[in-house]
C-alpha positions, 0 to 999 in steps of 0.5 A: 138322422132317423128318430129310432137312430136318435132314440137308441143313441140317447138310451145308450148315452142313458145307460153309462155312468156319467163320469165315463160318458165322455171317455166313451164318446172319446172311443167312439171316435164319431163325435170329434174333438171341439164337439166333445168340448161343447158338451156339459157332462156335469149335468144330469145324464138325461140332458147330456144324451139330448146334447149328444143326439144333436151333434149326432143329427150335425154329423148324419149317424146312422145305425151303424154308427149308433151299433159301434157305439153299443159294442163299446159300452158292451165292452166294458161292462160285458159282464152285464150279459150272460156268455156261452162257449162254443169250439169249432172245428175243422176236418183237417188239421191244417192252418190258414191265414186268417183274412178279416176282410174275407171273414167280415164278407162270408159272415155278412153274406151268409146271415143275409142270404138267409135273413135280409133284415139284419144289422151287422157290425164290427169292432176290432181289440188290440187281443185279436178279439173281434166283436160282433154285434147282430140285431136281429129282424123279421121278412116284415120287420126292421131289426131290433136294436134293443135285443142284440145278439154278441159274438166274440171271436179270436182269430186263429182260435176255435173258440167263439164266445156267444151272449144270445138274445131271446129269439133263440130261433136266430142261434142256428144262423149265427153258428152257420154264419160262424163255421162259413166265415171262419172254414171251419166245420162244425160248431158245438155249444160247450155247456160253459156259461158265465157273466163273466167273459175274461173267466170263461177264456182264462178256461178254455185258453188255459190261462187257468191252471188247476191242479189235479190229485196225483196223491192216494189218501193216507190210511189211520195209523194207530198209535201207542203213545200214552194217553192224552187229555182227550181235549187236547187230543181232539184239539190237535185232531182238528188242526191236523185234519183242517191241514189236510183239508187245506192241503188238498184243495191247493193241490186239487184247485191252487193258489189263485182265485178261480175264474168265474164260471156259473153255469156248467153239465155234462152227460155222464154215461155209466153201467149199474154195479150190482148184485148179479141176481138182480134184474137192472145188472143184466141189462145191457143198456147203460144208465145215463143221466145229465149232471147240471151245475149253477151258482153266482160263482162255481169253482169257488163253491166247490171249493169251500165245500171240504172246508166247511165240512160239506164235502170230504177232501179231496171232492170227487173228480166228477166235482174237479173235472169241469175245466179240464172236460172243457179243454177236451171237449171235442176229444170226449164226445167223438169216443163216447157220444154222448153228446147232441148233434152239433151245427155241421157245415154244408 
């Protein structure tokens, strides 16, 4: 077995808790059984990866092998990278069989064909969920293993889940490998980005429900009631208005936990309002501008903004809009492009 095969195996073996080690050899499937047995995985973890390099140099593991390996530890702890989205889409409306075998083909055949030191491998899950894992080289140099590129594709879906690695000068031939093994057309990132994997699919495959106002704010009503004790006058304002705060942001964002969603922008595109004497109202350009959001969890900092009275309920529909712009992606920018230039087939 190579050195490098037997020294990326060992830093994978190091990188599991020691309690999950074995279950994860188990998944690998590689190792088998009565070897598995001949491990002691009540020792520290440094001698168990030493352990599991040896019986990997009796069965002759490749990089391959060892990739499979990554994927399964990338898996379960895919929260450990950052996730873009990306949605595809083809010319026509019209659906295709979907052939995994030719899918594996036209991805590999594309990267090589542009890049031949490339390490390629795959791993199917039981949600139509194939793994891709992509360790990226040079003309002169052998791929390196420790900055991996992963994709997350679900058959018969446009959406592709990508967490690239640093060469970001690789990300155009990972999105054209994309669009030819799956016959789409063109491919767009969706500005959508989050640790958390499960989060950005319950989005955009509106596996999230999140409610919109459909209501119109209720204006002051005066009252002729007799006056009151001003505290308990103000007591019962506070109560009411903390209500319809809490009223509002179940109406506007649910019942349930948001998904986890840390990065978001759009491009907004508007016409200044103005006094007509003024000079900037009869320009016929329109103002534009890129709105960015980033927080350790978006959706839910929104909405504990009306709440602790740093925002006024119900939020702004720019604030609200971010999932449901992402469903509709496509559909935004072919009215008003005002979006970049996507990767686009040949």
């Amino acid at each position: 077995m190579d050195e490098t095969v037997a020294e990326y195996i060992r830093r994978t073996v190091l990188k599991m808790p020691r309690d999950e080690i074995k279950v994860m050899l188990q998944k690998w499937g590689f190792l088998s059984e009565a070897q598995l047995e001949t491990l002691n995985f009540h020792q520290i973890k440094d001698n168990i990866s030493q352990e599991v390099v040896q019986l990997c140099e009796e069965n002759s593991a490749d990089i391959k092998q060892a990739a499979v390996l990554d994927i399964i530890y990338n898996h379960i702890y895919q929260n450990k990278r950052m996730w873009s989205v990306y949605q595809m889409r083809k010319t026509g409306e019209e659906l295709e069989y979907f052939d995994l075998t030719d899918f594996k083909k036209k991805f590999k055949g594309s990267l090589r064909s542009a890049l031949k030191n490339v390490t390629i491998t795959f791993r199917e899950y039981e949600d139509n969920a194939i793994w891709i894992r992509v360790a990226w080289g040079t003309p002169y140099r052998r791929p390196n293993q420790y900055k991996p590129s992963y994709v997350v594709y679900h058959s018969q879906t446009p959406y592709v889940f990508i967490s690239a690695s640093v060469l970001k000068s690789n990300l155009p031939l990972l999105c054209q490998a994309l669009i030819v093994a799956s016959n789409y057309h063109e491919i767009r990132e969706m500005e959508l980005r989050s640790h958390s994997l499960n989060s950005l699919k319950d989005i955009v495959f509106k596996r999230y429900s999140q409610s919109f106002q459909s209501y119109c704010p209720k204006p002051l009503q005066e009252s002729n009631a007799e006056p009151e004790s001003v505290d308990v006058r103000i007591a019962e304002e506070n109560r009411s208005e903390k209500e319809r705060i809490q009223r509002v942001n179940r109406e506007v964002f649910g019942d349930g936990p948001q998904p986890i969603l840390e990065f978001a922008q759009y491009r907004l595109e508007t016409m200044f309002k103005s006094d007509r004497k003024m000079d900037v109202s009869e320009k016929k350009e329109p103002f534009r501008c890129l709105v960015k959001f980033s927080s350790p969890h978006l959706l839910e900092s929104l909405k504990s903004l009306a709440p602790a009275g740093m925002a006024d309920a119900p939020l702004s529909p720019l604030l609200t809009c971010i999932t449901q712009k992402a469903r509709n992606y496509f559909r935004i920018k072919e009215k008003k492009g005002l979006f970049p230039e996507s990767f686009v087939s040949p």
